[in-house]
VEXDREN-2710 file (C-alpha; in Angstrom, 1 decimal):
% VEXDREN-2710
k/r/px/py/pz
1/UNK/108.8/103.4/105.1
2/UNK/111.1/101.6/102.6
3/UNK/112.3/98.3/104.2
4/UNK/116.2/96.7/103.1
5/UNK/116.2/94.9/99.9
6/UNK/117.6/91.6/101.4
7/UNK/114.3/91.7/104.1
8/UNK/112.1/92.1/100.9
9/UNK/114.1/89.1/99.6
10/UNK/113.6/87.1/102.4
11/UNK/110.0/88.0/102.7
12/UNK/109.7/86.7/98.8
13/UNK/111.6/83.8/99.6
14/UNK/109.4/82.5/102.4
15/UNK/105.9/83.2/100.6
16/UNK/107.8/81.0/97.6
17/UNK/108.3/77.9/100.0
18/UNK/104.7/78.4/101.7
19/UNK/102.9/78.3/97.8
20/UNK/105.3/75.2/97.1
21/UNK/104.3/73.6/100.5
22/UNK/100.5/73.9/99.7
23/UNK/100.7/73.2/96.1
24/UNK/102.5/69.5/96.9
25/UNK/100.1/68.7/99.5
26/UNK/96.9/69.5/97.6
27/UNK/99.2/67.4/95.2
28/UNK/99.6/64.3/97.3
29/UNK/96.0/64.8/98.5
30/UNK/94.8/63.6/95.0
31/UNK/93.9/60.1/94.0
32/UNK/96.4/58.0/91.9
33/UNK/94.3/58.6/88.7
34/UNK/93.7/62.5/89.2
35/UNK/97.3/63.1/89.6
36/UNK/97.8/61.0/86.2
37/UNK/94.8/63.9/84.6
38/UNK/97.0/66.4/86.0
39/UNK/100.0/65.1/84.4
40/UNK/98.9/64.0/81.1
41/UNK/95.3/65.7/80.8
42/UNK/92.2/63.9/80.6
43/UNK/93.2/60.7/80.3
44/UNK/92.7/57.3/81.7
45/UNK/93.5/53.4/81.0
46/UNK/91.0/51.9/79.0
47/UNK/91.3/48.4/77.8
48/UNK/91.1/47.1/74.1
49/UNK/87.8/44.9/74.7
50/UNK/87.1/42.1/71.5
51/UNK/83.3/42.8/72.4
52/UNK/83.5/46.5/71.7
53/UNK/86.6/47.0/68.7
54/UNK/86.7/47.3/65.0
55/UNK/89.6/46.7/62.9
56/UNK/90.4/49.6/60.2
57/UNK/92.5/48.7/58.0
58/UNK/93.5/51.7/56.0
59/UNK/95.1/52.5/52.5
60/UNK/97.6/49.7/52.8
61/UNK/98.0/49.5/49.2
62/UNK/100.5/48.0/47.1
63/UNK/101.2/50.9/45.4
64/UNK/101.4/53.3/48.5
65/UNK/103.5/50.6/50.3
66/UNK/106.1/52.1/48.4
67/UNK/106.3/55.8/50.4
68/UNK/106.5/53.2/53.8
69/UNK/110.4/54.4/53.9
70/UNK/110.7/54.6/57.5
71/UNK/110.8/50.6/57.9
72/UNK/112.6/47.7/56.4
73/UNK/110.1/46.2/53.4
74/UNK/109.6/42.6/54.0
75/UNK/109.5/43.7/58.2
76/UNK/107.0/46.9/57.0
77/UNK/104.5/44.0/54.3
78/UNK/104.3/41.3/57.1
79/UNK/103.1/44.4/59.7
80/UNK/100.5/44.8/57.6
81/UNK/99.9/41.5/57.1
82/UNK/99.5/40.9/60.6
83/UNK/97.3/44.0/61.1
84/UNK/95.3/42.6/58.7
85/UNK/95.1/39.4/60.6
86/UNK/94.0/40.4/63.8
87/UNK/90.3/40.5/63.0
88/UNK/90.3/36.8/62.1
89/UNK/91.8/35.6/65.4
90/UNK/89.7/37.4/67.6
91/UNK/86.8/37.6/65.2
92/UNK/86.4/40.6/65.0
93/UNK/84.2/43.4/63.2
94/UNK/86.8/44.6/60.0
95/UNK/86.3/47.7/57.7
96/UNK/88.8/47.9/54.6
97/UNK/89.4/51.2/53.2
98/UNK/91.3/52.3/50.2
99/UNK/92.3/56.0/48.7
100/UNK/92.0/56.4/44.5
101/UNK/92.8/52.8/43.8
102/UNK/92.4/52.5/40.0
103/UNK/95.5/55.2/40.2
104/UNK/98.9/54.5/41.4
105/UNK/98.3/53.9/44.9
106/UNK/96.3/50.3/43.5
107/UNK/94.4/47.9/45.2
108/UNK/94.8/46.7/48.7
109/UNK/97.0/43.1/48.7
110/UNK/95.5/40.4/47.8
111/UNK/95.9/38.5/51.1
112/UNK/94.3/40.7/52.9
113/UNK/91.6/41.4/50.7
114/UNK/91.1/36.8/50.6
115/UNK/91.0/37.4/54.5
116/UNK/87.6/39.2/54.4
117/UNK/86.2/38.2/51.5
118/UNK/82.7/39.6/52.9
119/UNK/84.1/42.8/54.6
120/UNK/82.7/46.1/53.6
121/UNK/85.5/47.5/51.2
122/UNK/85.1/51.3/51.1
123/UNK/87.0/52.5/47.8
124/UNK/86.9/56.4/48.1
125/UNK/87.9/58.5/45.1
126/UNK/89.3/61.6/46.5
127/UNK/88.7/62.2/50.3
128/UNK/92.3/62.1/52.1
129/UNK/91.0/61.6/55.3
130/UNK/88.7/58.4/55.5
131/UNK/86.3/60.2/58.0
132/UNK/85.4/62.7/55.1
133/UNK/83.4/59.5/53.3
134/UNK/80.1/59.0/53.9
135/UNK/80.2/55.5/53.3
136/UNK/82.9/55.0/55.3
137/UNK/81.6/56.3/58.5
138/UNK/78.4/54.6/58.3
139/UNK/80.0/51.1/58.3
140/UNK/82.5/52.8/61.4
141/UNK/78.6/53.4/63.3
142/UNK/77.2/50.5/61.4
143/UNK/79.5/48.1/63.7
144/UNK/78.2/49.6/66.6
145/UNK/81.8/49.7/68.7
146/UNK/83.6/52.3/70.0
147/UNK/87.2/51.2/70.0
148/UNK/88.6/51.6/66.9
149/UNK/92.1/49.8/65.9
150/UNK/94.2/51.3/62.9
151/UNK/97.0/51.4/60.7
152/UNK/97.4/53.0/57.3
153/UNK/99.7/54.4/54.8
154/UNK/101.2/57.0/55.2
155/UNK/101.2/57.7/59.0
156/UNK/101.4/61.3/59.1
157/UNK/97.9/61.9/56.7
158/UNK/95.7/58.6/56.4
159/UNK/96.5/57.4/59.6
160/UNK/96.6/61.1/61.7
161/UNK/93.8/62.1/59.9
162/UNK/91.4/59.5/60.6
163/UNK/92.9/59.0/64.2
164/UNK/92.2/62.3/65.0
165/UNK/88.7/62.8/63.2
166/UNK/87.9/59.8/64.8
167/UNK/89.3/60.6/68.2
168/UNK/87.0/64.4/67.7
169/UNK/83.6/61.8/67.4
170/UNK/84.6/60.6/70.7
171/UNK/85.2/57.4/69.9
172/UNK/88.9/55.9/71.3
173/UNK/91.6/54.9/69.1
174/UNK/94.9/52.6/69.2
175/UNK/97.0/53.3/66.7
176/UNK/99.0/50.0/65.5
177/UNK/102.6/52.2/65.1
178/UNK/104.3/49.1/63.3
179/UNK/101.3/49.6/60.8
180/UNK/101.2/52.9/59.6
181/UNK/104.5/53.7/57.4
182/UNK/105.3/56.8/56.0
183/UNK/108.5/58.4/54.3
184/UNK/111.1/59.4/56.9
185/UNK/111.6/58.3/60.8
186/UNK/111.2/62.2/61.5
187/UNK/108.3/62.4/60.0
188/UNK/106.5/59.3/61.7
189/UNK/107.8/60.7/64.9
190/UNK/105.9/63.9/64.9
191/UNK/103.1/62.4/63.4
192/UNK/102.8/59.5/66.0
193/UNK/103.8/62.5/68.8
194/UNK/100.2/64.3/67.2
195/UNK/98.0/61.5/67.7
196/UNK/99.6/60.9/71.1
197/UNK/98.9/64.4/72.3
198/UNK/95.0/64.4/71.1
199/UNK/94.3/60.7/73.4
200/UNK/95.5/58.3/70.7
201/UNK/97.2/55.3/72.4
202/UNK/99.9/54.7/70.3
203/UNK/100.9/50.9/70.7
204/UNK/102.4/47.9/69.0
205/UNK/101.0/44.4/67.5
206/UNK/102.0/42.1/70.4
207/UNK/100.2/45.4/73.3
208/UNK/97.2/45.0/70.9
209/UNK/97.3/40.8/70.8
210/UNK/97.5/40.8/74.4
211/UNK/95.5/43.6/75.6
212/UNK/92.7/41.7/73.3
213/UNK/93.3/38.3/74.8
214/UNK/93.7/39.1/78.1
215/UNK/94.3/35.9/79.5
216/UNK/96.1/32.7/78.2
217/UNK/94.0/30.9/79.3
218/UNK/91.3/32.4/77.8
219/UNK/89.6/31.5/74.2
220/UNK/91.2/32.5/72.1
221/UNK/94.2/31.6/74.1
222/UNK/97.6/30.3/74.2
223/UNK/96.2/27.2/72.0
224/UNK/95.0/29.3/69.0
225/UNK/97.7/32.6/69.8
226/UNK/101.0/30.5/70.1
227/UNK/100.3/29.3/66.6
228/UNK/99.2/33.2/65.3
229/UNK/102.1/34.7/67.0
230/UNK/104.5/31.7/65.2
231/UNK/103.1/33.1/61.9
232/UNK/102.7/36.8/62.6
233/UNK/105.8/38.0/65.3
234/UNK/108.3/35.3/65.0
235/UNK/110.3/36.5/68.0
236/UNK/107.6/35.5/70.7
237/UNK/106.6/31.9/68.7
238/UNK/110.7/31.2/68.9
239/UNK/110.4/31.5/72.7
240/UNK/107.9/29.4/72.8
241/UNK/109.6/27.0/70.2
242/UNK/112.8/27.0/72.2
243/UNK/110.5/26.1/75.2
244/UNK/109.1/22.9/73.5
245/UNK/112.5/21.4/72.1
246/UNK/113.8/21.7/76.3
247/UNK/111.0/19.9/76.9
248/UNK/111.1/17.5/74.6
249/UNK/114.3/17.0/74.6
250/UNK/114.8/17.0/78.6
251/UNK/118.4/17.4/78.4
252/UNK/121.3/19.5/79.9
253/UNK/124.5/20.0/78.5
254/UNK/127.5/20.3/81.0
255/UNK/127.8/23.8/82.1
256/UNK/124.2/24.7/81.9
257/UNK/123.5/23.8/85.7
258/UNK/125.5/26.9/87.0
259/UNK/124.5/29.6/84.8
260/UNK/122.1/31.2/88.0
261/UNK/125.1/31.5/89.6
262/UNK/127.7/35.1/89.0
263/UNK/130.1/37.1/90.7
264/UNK/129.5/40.6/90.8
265/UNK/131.2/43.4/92.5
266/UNK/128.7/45.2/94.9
267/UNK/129.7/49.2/95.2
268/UNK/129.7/50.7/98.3
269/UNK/127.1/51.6/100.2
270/UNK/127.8/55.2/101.5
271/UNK/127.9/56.3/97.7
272/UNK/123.9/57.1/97.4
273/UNK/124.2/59.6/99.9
274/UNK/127.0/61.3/98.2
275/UNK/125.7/61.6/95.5
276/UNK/122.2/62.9/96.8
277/UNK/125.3/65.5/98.4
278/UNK/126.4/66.1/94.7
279/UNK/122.8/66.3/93.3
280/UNK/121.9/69.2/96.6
281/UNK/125.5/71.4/95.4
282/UNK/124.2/70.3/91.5
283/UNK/120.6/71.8/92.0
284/UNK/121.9/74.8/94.0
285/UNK/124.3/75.9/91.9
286/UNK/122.2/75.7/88.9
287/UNK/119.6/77.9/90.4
288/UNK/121.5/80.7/89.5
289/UNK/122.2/82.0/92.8
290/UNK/119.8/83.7/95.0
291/UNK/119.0/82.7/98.7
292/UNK/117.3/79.3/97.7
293/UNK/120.3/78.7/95.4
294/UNK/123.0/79.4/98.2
295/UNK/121.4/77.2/100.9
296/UNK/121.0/74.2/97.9
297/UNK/124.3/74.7/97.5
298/UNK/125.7/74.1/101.1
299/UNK/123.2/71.4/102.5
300/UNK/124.5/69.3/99.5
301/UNK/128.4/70.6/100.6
302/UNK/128.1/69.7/103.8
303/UNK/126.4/66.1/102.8
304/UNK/129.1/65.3/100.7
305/UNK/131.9/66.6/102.6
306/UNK/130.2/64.1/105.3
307/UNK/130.3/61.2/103.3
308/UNK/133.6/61.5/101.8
309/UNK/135.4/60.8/104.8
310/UNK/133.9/57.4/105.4
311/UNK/135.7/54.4/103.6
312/UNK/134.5/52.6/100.9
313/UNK/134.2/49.0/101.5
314/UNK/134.5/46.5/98.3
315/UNK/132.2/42.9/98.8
316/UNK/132.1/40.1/96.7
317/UNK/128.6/39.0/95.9
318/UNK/127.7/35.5/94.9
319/UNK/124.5/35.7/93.5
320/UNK/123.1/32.0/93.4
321/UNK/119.7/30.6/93.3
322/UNK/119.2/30.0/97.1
323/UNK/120.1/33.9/96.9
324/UNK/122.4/36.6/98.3
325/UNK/126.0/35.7/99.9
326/UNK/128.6/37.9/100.8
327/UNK/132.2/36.7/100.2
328/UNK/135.0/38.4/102.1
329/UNK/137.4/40.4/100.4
330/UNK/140.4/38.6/101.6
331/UNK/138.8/35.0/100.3
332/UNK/138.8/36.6/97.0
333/UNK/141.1/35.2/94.3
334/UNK/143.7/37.4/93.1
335/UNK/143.3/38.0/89.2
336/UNK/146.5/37.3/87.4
337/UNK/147.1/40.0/84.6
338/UNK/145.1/39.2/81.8
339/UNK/143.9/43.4/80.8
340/UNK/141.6/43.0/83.8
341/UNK/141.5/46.2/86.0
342/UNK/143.0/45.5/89.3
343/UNK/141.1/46.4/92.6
344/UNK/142.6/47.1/95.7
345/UNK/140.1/46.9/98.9
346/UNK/140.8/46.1/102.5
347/UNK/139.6/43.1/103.9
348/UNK/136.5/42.9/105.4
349/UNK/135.9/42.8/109.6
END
């Protein structure tokens, strides 16, 4: 017995929407951080911990500084100088690393090497990737840790390399990405998207400070950070520069007083639902047709068609500190012509 195409299409249609039904409830049956797995792979949030990290800091040589084309110098020298410099504020185990020094790519910088006078300083003589010396991994294992913090020159070999050698030996890696420098935006980008894909959290200088820390009020703390971030990210000691001269100052300029309070034109409300109409007719008619595609299509018709027909109503919201106000439309000050758009709205019942 052959049955009609169009029951056969219904018939697939329906089996469709049961496997979607079961698949998002065995979905929203799982736990927040299985349905993170599912999305991601195995992964999880682990914290930087002081008591269990190691600082790698890796090939930033003065002669490979060079090929760090992807940032602006003196931004890309004090990145690395404040790499460097974690290990010292949060005392820290530190292992230096450097690639064929004695030929162009030279010696690490002096100011980092005066930071660690004592710090095991593996020099290797050809291995690209750092996890290749012998040396070098035994003062990785020596340490005893298993979070390893890095940056190196240039992104996509030293610092890849070593990430994901590292990241194979199961221990976890953070990739300081305002670190590592390498010749071409492009090229960091892929290499950064690499480590990111095998479990490397790839994060910045102020995610490791903090994440290390944990708590201001910790030690070290805001007393020994403020001054470290002054040095190291000059944008966060400015705020908290800007913060001392108010209060030592304790004045307020005229003008000041009222800037928590602006008007703003609030939208009408009916316009969320339309355009959940416009995203139903959007979705259906992208499907490419088909049964699914067709009844998309007109749920989202009908919901828009719905909503169309109500009036918008314009409000004037005064947003102050002792918070939301609504201002009738008619109490509104007419705008003389100055280029600003003119909006017409009916007063408000």
């Amino acid at each position: 017995m052959r049955f009609p195409a169009a029951w056969i299409q219904v018939a697939g249609l329906f089996v469709l929407l049961g496997e979607l039904v079961v698949a998002t409830l065995e979905f929203g049956n799982l736990d927040k951080y299985e349905r993170l797995y599912a999305r991601s792979g195995d992964y999880g949030f682990e914290r930087l911990d002081k008591n269990h990290a190691v600082l790698v800091i890796l090939d930033l040589q003065v002669g490979l500084y060079h090929l760090a084309r992807d940032w602006d110098p003196t931004l890309f020298r004090d990145n690395m100088m404040a790499h460097s410099a974690i290990g010292k504020i949060f005392d820290i185990p530190v292992v230096m690393t450097t690639s064929a020094q004695t030929g162009p790519n030279g010696p690490l910088p002096k100011e980092i090497l005066d930071m660690y006078p004592n710090a095991p300083l593996i020099k290797r003589n050809g291995e690209v990737d750092a996890w290749d010396n012998e040396e070098f991994r035994a003062a990785i294992r020596a340490t005893g840790r298993k979070q390893i913090i890095i940056a190196g020159i240039v992104t996509d070999v030293c610092t890849t390399f070593l990430a994901l050698s590292l990241r194979a030996e199961g221990y976890s890696v953070w990739a300081n990405i305002e670190a590592s420098g390498t010749t071409s935006e492009l090229i960091r980008n892929g290499a950064n998207a690499q480590m990111e894909a095998a479990g490397v959290q790839m994060v910045s200088l102020f995610s490791i400070v903090c994440d290390l820390m944990r708590d201001w009020r910790d030690i070290p703390g805001a007393e020994t950070i403020l001054p470290w971030l002054d040095r190291y990210m000059p944008v966060y000691g400015y705020v908290a520069r800007g913060h001392l001269s108010a209060i030592n100052n304790g004045t307020v300029i005229p003008g000041q007083e009222n800037l928590g309070s602006v008007i703003v034109a609030a939208a009408a409300q009916p316009a969320s639902e339309g355009a959940r109409g416009l995203t139903s007719m959007e979705i259906g008619l992208a499907s490419g047709g088909g049964a699914l595609g067709v009844l998309l299509a007109a749920v989202g018709a009908l919901i828009y068609a719905r909503n169309s027909r109500r009036k918008s109503r314009l409000a004037v919201t005064s947003i102050t500190q002792a918070g939301w106000q609504e201002v009738p439309t008619a109490q509104r000050p007419v705008a003389e012509e100055s280029g600003v758009a003119q909006v017409e709205a009916e007063p408000l019942n």
